[in-house]
TIRO-2110 file (N, C-alpha, C; in Angstrom, 1 decimal):
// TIRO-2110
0.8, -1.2, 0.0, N, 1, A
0.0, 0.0, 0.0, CA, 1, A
0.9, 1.2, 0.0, C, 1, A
0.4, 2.0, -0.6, N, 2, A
1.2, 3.7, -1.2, CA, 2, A
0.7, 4.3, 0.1, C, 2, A
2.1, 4.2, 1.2, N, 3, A
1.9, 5.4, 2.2, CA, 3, A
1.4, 7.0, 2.4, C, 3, A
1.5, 7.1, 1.1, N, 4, A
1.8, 8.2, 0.7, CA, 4, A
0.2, 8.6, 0.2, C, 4, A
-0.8, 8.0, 0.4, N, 5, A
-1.9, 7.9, -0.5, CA, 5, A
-2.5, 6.5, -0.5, C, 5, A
-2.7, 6.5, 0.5, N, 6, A
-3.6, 5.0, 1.5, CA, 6, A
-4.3, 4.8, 1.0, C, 6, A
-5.3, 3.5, 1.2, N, 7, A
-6.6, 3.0, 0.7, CA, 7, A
-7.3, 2.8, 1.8, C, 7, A
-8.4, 3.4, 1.6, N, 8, A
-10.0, 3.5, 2.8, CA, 8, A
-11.2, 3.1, 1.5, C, 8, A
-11.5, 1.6, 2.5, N, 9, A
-12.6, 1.2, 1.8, CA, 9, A
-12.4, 0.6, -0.1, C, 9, A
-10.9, 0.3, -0.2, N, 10, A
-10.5, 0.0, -1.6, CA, 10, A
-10.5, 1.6, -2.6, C, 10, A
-10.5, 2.9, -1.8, N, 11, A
-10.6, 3.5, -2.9, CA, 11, A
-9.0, 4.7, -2.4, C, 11, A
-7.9, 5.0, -3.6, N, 12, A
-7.0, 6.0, -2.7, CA, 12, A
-7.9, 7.6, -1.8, C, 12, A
-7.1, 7.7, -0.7, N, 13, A
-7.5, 8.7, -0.5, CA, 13, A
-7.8, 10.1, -1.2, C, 13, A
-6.4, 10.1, -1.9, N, 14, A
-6.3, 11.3, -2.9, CA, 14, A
-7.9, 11.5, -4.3, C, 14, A
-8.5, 10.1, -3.9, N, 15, A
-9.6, 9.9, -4.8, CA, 15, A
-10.5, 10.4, -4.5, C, 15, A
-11.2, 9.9, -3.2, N, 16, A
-11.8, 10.2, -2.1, CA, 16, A
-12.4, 11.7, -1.5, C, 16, A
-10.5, 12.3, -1.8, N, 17, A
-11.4, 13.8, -1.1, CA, 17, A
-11.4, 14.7, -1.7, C, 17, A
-11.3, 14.8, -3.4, N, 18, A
-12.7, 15.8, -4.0, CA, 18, A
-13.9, 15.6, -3.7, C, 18, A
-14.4, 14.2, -3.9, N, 19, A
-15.8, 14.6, -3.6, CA, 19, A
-16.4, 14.7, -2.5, C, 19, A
-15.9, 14.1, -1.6, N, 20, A
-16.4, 14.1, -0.2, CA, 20, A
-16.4, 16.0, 0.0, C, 20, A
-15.2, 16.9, -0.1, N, 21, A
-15.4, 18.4, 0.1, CA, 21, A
-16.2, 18.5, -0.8, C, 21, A
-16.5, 18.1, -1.5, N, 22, A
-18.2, 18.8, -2.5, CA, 22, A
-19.0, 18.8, -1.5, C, 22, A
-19.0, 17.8, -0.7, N, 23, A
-20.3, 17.5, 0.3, CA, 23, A
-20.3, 18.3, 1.5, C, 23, A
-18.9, 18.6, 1.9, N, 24, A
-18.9, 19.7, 3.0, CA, 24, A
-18.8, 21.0, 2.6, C, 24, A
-18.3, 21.4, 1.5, N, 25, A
-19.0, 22.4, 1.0, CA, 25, A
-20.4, 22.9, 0.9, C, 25, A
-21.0, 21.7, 0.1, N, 26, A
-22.2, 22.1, 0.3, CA, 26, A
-23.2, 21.9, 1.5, C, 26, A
-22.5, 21.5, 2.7, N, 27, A
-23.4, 21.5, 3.4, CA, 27, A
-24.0, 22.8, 4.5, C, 27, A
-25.6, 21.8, 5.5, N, 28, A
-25.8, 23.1, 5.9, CA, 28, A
-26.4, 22.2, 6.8, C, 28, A
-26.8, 22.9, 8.4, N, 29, A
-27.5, 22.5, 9.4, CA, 29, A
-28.6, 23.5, 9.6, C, 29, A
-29.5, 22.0, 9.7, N, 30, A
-31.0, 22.2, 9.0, CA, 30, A
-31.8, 22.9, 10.6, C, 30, A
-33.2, 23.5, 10.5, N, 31, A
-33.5, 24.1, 11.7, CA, 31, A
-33.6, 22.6, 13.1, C, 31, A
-34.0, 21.7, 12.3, N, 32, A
-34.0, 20.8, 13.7, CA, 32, A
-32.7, 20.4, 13.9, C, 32, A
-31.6, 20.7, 13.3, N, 33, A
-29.9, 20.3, 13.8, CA, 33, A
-29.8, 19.4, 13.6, C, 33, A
-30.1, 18.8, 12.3, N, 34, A
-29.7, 17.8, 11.4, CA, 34, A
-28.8, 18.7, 10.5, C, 34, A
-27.8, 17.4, 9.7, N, 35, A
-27.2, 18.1, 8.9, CA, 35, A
-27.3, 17.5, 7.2, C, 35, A
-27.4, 18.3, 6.5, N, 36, A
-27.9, 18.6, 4.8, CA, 36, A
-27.0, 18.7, 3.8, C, 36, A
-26.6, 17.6, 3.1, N, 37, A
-25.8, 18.2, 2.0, CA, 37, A
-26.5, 17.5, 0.8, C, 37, A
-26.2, 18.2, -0.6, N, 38, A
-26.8, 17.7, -1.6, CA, 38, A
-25.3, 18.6, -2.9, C, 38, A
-25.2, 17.5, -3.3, N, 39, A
-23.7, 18.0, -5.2, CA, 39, A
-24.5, 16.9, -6.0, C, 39, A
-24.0, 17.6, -6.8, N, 40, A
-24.2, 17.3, -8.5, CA, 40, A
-22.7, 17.3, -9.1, C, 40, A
-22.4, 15.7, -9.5, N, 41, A
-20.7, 15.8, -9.8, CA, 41, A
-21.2, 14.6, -10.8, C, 41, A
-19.9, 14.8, -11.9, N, 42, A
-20.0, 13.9, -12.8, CA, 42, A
-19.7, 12.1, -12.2, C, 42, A
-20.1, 11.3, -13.3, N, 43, A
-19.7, 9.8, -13.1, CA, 43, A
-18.6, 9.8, -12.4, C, 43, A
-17.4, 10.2, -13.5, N, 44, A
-16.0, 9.6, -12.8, CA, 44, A
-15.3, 10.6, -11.9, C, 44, A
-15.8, 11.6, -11.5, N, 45, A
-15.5, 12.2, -9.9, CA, 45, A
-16.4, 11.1, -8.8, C, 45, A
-17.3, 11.3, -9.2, N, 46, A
-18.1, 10.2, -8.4, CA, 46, A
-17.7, 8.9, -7.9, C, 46, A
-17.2, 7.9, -8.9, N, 47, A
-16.9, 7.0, -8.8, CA, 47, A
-16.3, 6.4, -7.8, C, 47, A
-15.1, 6.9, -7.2, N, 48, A
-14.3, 6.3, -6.3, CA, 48, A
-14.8, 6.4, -4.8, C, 48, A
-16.1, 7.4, -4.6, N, 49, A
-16.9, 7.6, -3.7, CA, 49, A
-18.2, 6.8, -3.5, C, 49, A
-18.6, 6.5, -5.0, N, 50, A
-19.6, 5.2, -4.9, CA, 50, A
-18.7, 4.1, -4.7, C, 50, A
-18.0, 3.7, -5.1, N, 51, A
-17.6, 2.4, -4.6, CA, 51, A
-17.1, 1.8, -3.7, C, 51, A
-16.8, 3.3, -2.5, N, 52, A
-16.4, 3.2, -1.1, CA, 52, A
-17.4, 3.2, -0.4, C, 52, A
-18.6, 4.0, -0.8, N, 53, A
-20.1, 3.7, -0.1, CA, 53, A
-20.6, 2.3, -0.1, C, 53, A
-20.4, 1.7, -1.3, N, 54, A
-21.0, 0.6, -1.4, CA, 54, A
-20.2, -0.7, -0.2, C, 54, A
-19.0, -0.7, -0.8, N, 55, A
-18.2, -1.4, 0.2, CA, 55, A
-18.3, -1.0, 1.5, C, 55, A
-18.7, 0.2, 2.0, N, 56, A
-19.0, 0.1, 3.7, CA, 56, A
-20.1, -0.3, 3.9, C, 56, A
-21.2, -0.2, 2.9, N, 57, A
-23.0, -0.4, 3.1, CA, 57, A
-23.0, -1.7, 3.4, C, 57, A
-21.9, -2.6, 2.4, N, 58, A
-22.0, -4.3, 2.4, CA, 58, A
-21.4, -4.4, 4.2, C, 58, A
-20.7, -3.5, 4.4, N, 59, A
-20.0, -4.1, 5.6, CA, 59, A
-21.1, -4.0, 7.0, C, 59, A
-21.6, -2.9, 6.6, N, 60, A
-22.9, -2.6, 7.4, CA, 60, A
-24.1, -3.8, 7.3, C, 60, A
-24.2, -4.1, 6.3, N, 61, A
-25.5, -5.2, 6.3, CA, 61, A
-25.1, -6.6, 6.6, C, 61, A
-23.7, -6.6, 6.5, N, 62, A
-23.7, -8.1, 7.3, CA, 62, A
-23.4, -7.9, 8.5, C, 62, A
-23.1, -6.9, 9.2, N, 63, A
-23.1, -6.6, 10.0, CA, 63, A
-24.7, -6.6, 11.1, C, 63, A
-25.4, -5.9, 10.2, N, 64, A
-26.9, -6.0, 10.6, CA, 64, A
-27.7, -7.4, 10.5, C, 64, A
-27.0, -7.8, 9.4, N, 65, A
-27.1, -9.9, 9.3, CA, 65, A
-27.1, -10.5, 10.6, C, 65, A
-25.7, -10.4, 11.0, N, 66, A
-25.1, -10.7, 12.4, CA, 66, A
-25.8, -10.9, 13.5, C, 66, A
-26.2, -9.5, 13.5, N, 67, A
-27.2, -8.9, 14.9, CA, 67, A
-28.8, -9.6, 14.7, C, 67, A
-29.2, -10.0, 13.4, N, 68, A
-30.5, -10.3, 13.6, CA, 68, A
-30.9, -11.2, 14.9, C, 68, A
-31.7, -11.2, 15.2, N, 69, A
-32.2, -11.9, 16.7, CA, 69, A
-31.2, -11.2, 18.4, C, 69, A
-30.4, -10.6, 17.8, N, 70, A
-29.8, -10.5, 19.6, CA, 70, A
-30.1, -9.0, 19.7, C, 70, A
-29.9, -8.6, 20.9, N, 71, A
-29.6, -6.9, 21.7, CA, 71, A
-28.9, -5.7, 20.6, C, 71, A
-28.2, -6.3, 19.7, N, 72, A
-27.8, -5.5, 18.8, CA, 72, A
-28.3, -5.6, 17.7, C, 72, A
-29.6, -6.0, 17.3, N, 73, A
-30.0, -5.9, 16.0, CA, 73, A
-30.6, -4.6, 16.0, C, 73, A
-30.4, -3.8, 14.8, N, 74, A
-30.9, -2.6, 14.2, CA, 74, A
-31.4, -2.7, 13.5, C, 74, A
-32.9, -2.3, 13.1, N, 75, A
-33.4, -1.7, 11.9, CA, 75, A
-33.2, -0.5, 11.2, C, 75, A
-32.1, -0.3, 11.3, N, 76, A
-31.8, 1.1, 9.9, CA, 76, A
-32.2, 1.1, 9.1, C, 76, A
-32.8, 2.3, 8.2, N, 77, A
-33.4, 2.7, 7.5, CA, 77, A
-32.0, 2.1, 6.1, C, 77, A
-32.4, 2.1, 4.6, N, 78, A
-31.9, 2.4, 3.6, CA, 78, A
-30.9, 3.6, 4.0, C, 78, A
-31.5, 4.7, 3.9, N, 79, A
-30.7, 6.2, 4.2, CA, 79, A
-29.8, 6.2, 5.4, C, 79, A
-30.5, 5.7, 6.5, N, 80, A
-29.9, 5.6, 7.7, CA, 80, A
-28.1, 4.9, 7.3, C, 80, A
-28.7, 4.1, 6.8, N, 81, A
-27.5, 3.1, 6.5, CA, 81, A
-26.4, 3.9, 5.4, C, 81, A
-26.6, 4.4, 4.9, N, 82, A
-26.0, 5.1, 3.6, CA, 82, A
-25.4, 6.4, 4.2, C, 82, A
-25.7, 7.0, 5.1, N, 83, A
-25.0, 8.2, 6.2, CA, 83, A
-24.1, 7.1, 7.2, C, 83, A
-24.6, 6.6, 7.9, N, 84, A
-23.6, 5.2, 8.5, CA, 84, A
-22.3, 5.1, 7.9, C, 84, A
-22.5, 4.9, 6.4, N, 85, A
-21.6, 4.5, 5.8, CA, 85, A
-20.4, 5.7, 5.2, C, 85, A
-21.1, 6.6, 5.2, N, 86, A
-20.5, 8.5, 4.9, CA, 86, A
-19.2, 8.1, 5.9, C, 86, A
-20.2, 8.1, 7.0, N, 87, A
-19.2, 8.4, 8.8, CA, 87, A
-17.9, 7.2, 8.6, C, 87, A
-18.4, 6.1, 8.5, N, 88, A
-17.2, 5.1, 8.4, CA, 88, A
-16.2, 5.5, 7.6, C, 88, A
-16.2, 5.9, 6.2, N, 89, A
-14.7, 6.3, 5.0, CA, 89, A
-14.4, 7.5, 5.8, C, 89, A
-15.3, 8.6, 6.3, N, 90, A
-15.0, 10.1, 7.2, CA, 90, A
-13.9, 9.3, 7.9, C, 90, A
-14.4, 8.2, 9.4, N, 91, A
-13.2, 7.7, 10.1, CA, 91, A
-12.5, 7.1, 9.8, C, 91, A
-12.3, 6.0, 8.6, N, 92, A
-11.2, 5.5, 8.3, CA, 92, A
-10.2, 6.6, 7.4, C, 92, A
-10.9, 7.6, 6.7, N, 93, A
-10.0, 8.1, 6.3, CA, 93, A
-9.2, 9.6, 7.5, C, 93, A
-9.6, 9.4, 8.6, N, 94, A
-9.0, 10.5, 9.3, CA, 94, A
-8.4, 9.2, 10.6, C, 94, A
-8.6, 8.0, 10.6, N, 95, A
-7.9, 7.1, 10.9, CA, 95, A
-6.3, 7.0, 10.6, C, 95, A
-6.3, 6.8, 8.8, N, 96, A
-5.6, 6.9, 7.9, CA, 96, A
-4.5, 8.4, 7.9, C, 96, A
-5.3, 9.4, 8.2, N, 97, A
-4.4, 10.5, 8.2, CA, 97, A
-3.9, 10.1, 9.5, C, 97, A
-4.0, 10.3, 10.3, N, 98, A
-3.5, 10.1, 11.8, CA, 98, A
-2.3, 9.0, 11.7, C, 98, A
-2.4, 7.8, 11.4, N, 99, A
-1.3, 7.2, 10.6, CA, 99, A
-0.4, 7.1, 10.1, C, 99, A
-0.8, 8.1, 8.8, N, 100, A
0.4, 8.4, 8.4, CA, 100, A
1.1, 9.7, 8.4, C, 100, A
0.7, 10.4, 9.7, N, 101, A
0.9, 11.4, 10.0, CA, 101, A
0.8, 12.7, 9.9, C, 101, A
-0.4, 12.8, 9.4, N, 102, A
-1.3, 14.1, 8.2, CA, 102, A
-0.9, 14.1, 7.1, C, 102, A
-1.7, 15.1, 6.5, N, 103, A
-2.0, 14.5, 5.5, CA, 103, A
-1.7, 16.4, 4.8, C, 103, A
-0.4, 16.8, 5.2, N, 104, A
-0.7, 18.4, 4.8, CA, 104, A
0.8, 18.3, 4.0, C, 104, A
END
């Protein structure tokens, strides 16, 4: 693995965070203090961020597999799960920076 430019979730980070700052850019906290973001980005900007989504969502649902019948099973929503999955690349990739020692 390229120290220099890790992998979170199979995708490089340098991939990763254009589009993710589209999303903090565009975001905003909403009056009940939720938070709101919505971009419009082509396929292949996109790409390396859908396929990091998807690979955390799968991690999440067998995860949720797991839990069916005990104390930890969740019913997350679709969405619910798809923000779940936001937060996880967010921490692995500031996991990752911490790591390798920032990322400046």
């Amino acid at each position: 693995m390229n120290q220099h430019n890790p992998l979170v979730y199979g995708e490089a980070v340098d991939d990763l965070l254009p589009p993710l700052l589209r999303f903090v850019d565009a975001s905003r906290v909403t009056s009940d203090g939720s938070w709101e973001s919505s971009v419009k980005m082509d396929l292949a900007e996109a790409a390396p961020l859908r396929r990091a989504l998807l690979r955390a969502e799968a991690q999440l649902m067998m995860e949720d597999a797991d839990a069916i019948g005990t104390a930890a099973e969740d019913d997350r929503t679709h969405d619910q799960r798809g923000a779940d999955a936001l937060m996880l690349i967010a921490a692995a990739m500031e996991a990752s920076a911490t790591h390798s020692g920032g990322r400046g």
